[in-house]
N, C-alpha and C positions, 0 to 999 in steps of 0.2 A: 454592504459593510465596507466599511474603509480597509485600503490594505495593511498590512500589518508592518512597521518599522520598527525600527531598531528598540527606540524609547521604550516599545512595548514589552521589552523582557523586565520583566518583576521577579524577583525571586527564582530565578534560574527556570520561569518557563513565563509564558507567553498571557497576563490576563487581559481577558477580552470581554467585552461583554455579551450577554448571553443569544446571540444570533447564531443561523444557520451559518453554518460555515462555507463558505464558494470551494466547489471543485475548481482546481489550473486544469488547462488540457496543453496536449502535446505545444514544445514554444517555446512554455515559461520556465526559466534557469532549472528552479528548484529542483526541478523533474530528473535535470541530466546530470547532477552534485551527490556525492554520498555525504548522507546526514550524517548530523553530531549524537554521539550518546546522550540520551538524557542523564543529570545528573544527582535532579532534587524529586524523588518521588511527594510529591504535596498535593491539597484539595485544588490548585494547579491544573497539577496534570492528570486527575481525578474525573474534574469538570472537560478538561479539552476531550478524554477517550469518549466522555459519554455524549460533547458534539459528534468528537468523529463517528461512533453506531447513527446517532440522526442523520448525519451529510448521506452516510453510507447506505441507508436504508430508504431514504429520500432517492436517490439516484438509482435504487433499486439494485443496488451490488452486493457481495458477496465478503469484500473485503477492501479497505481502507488504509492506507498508509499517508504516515503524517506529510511528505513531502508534496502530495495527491490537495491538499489543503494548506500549500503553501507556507509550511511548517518544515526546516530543516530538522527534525530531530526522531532519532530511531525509535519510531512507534510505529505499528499497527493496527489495527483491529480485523476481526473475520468474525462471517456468522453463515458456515454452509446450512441446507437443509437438515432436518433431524439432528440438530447437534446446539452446544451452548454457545453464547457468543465469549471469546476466545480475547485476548488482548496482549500483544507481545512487547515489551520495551526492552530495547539493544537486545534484540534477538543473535543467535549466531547459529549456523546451520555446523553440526556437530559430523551428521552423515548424511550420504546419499543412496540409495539402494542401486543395486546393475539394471534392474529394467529400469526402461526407456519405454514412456508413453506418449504419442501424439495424440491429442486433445483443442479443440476450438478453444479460445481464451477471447476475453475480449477487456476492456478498461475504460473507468468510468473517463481516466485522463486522455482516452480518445474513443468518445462517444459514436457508437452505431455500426463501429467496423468490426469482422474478426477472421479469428487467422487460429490454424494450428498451428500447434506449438508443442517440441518434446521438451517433458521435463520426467526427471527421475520419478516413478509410483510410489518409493517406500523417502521419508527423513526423517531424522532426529533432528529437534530442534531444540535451542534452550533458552531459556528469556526471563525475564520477570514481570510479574504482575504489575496493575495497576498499585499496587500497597507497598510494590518494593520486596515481595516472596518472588525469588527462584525457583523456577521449572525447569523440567526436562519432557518432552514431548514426543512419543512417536506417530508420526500420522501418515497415513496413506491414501488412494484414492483421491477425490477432488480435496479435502481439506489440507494435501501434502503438496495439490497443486497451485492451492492460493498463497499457501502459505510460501512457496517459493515465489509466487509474481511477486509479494508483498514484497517481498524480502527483498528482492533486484530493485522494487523505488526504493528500499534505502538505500542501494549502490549508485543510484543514478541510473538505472537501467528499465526502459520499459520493453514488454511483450516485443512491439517488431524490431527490436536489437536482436532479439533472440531468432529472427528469421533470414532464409538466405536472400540476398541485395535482392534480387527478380520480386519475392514477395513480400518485400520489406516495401519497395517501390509501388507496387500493386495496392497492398493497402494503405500506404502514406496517400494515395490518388484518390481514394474511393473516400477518404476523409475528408477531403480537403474538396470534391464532390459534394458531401454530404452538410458540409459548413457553410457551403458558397450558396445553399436552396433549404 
């Protein structure tokens, strides 16, 4: 699939024709920039969430954010075990709970490596659907821990930001390992 340029925004989102979407991995700008809010809920941005569950589920993960698919603009998607698939636009994390849990994490935008990671057990989160309805969200457990990796690619932020330099270095090597064979 060709990359996506400017000309391509129609109607305040991105049409594309109907192909799998490419995951960026670690590199590419998008990844390190905080997205734009979306602004035009349309059959749009309808069609791109229901690429991103394809890319998402293709790559066998967990959870989806639109920068992840070279797409500046604050979306999401998640689909943990036993649960619905979920879809957040211009989410904003409301709370945080006081536990702190380390947990392996790993990302589709830096494929085969992983790393613990603490993030809060308990959030609230608030967002809107793919139709343009607001929610408000409490989740815990692994869906409060996706839904915060999500949320950091819309900051520009991936997983080994969130770790101290020693194993931020440790797994940036085992990647770059892992690419090179």
């Amino acid at each position: 699939m060709p990359a996506l340029r400017a000309g391509d925004l129609i109607c305040g989102f991105f049409e594309l024709e109907w192909s799998m979407l490419d995951i960026v991995t670690i590199g590419a700008e998008v990844l390190t920039r905080a997205a734009e809010p979306v602004k035009d809920f349309d059959q749009g941005l309808k069609d791109f969430i229901e690429r991103m569950f394809d890319a998402m589920r293709v790559g066998r993960g967990i959870g989806l954010a639109a920068p992840q698919v070279a797409v500046g603009k604050r979306i999401f998607v998640v689909q943990v075990e036993d649960d619905v698939p979920r879809v957040f636009v211009n989410p904003e994390l409301v709370r945080t709970g006081e536990r702190i849990v380390s947990l392996e994490e790993g990302c589709l935008s830096i494929p085969g490596v992983y790393a613990d990671v603490k993030r809060s057990a308990e959030i609230t989160v608030q967002a809107w659907n793919e139709r343009g309805r607001p929610f408000t969200l409490d989740a815990d457990g692994l869906l409060a821990r996706v839904v915060l990796h999500e949320l950091d690619h819309l900051n520009g932020v991936l997983f080994v930001d969130r770790l101290p330099e020693a194993a931020k270095a440790k797994v940036l090597a085992q990647y770059e390992k892992r690419r090179r064979y």
